[in-house]
N, C-alpha and C positions, 0 to 999 in steps of 0.2 A: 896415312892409309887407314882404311875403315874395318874393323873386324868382320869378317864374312856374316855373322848373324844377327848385325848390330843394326837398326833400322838406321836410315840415313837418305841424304841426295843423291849420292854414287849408288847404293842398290836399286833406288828406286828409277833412277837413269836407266841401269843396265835394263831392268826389268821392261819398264817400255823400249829399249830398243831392240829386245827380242818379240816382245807383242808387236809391233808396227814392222822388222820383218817379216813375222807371218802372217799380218793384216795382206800386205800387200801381195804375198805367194799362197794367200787361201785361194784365191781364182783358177789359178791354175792347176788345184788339186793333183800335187806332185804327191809322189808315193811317201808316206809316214811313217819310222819306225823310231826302234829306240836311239839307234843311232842321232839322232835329230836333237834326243833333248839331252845329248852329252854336247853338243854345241850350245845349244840356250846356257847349260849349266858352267860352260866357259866364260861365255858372254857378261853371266849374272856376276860373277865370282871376278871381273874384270877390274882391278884394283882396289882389293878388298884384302884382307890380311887371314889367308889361309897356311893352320900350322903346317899343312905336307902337301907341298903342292903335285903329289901324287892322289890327293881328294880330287882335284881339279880334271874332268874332262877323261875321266877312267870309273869305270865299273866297279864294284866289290869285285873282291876273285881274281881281277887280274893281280899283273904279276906284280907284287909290292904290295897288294890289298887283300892275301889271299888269307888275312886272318882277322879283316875289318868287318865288325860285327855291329848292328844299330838296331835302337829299341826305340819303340814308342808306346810311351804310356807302360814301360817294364816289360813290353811284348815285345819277343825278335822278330826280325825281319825275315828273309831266308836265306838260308846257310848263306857264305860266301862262296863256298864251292856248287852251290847251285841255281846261281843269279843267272848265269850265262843262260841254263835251259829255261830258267822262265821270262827269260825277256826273248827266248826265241819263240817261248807258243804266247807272246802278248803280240809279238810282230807279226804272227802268224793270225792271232786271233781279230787281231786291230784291222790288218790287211783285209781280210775277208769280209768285215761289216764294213771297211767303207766301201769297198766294191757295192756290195749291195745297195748303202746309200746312192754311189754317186749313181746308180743305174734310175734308180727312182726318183730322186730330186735332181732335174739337171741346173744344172749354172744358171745362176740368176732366178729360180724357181720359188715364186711364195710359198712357203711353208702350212700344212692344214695343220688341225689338232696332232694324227695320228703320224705325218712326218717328223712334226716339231720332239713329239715325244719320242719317236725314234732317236731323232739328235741328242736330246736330254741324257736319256739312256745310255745311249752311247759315250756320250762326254761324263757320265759319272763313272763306267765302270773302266774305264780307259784311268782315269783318277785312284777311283778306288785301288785297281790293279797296283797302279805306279807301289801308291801307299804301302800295299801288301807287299809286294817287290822290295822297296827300300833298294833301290839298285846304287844307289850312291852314296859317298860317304857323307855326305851335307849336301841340302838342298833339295831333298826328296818333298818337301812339301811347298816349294813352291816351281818345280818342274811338275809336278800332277794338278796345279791349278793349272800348269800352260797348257798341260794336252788339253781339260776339259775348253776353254779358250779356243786355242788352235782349230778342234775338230768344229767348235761352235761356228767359227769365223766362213768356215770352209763350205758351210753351209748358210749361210747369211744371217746368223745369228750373232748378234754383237758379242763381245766377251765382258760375261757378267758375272766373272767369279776374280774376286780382289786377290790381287798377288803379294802383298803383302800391306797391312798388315795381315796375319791368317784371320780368317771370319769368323765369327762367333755366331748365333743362331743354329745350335746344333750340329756346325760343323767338325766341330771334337769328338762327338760321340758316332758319327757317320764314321769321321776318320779309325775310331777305334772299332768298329763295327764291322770297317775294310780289313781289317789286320785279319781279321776271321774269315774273310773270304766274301763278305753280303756287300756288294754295291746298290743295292737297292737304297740305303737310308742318304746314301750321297745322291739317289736320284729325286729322293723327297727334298732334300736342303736346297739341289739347285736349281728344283722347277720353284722354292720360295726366293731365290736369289732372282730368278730371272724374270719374276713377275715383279718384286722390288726396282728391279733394275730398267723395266720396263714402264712401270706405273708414276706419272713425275711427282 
């Protein structure tokens, strides 16, 4: 078995067989929350050698995690006793812009300047958020590339942010940037990923 954070064939499997889930269930624009990517983060973590497999497919804060604490770049995440209420105003907050998209872009709908940038937008600070969250004990940086992914897909945008290896071109310093609350710089890196990713 493979270490959870060890690059490899098995993560990299799991990792597409959670993109090509939600390739095929972006159509149907089923409701999103965090609930969602405690599944992905099961899936990923699918024979992989994880120390407590109380990390696996549970929050910070619950019970057995209520004193699990994660940093990035020496910066904490948010408390463990306060995971629960920010992933209810990100479920809340996630909920209500896609309402709004899917009202304006419907299914199958080419995308102009000022929708695409809507999507953009929206796929970084859904990311951003996650980062800032750190709602999990491993894994938080490559379930915040899935939402940006996810919400892209849902909207006919390919998914053009790499799930592992993590990206370089600024994407570190976005990430650190998220930890303070600014999703803005992740929405500069992934309108440069998606033009990368666009342009052959």
């Amino acid at each position: 078995m493979v270490d959870w954070d060890a690059e490899g064939p098995r993560l990299q499997a799991n990792l597409s067989t959670v993109l090509r889930a939600e390739r095929d269930r972006a159509a149907a624009r089923h409701r999103l929350s965090s609930l969602d990517a405690l599944e992905w983060q099961k899936t990923i973590m699918t024979g992989l050698v994880v120390p407590d497999p109380a990390y696996v497919g549970r929050f910070r804060g619950a019970p057995g995690l209520e004193t699990c604490q994660v940093h990035v770049n020496g910066q904490p995440g948010v408390l463990p006793g306060a995971v629960g209420m920010a992933l209810a105003s990100f479920d809340d907050r996630l909920f209500a812009a896609l309402n709004v998209l899917d009202e304006i872009i419907p299914p199958g709908a080419a995308l102009d300047a000022d929708t695409l940038n809507a999507v953009i937008d929206l796929c970084a600070w859904a990311h951003a958020e996650w980062v800032r969250i750190h709602p999990l004990a491993n894994g938080n940086g490559r379930t915040a590339r899935m939402w940006a992914n996810v919400i892209a897909m849902r909207y006919g945008v390919p998914p053009f942010v790499a799930l592992r290896p993590r990206p370089d071109g600024g994407y570190g310093a976005a990430a650190a940037a998220a930890m303070n609350g600014d999703w803005r710089p992740t929405a500069a890196v992934f309108r440069g990923m998606l033009y990368d990713a666009l342009t052959p």
